[in-house]
N, C-alpha and C positions, 0 to 999 in steps of 0.2 A: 332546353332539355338536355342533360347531360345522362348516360350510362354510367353508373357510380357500380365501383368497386365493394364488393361486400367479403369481408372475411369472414370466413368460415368457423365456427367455433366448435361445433359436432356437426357429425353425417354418419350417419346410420343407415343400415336397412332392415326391417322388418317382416316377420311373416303375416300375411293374412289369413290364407291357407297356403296347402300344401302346393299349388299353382302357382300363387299370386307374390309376389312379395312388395313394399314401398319404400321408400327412401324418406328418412324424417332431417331436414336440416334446420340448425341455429346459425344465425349471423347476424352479423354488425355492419351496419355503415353509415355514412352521414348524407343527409338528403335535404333535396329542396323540392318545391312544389315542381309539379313535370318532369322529374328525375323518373330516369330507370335505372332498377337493378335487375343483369341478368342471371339466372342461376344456372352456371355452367352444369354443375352435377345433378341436374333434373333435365327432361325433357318437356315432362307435363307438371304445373303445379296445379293439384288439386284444391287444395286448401291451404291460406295462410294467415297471417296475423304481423301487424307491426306493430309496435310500441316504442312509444318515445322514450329514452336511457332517463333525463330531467326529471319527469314526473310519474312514469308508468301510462299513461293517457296513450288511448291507440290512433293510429294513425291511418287515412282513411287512402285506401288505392285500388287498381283496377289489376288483373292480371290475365297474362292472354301465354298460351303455352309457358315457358320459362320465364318470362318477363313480369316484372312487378311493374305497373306505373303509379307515382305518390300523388295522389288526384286532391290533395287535403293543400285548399288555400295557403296561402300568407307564412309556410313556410321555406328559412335559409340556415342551411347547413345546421341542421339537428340531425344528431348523434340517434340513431334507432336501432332496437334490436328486431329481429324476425325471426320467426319459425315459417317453414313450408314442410306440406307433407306432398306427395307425388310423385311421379315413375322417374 
């Protein structure tokens, strides 16, 4: 299990209301199965998405406060994009 580096491509923030706001980020990075990626400019992800750059096919992982883990078998060093959304 390796912490992999993701570069950032947007980051945003959004309103929800007038209270509330969210952080929407895209990034890149290349993963293996058991990889994390942590997402420094979040604290919480609420919801996210990976997809593999090769095919578009999503790719299957777990997340726990900032952390992505890549839980999807029989993968080494595929190129992935990501969206998260959360605080």
């Amino acid at each position: 299990m390796v912490d992999r580096a993701e570069s950032v491509k947007s980051l945003d923030t959004f309103i929800v209301t007038a209270a509330t706001t969210k952080k929407r980020i895209v990034f890149e990075a290349t993963v293996s199965t058991d990889d994390t990626i942590t997402l420094d400019n979040l604290t919480a992800i609420q919801n996210a998405l990976l997809t593999k750059k090769s095919n578009g096919s999503n790719v299957t992982f777990s997340k726990a406060t900032n952390v992505i883990t890549v839980t999807e078998a029989a993968l080494t060093n595929v190129p992935v994009v990501g969206f998260a959304i959360g605080t």
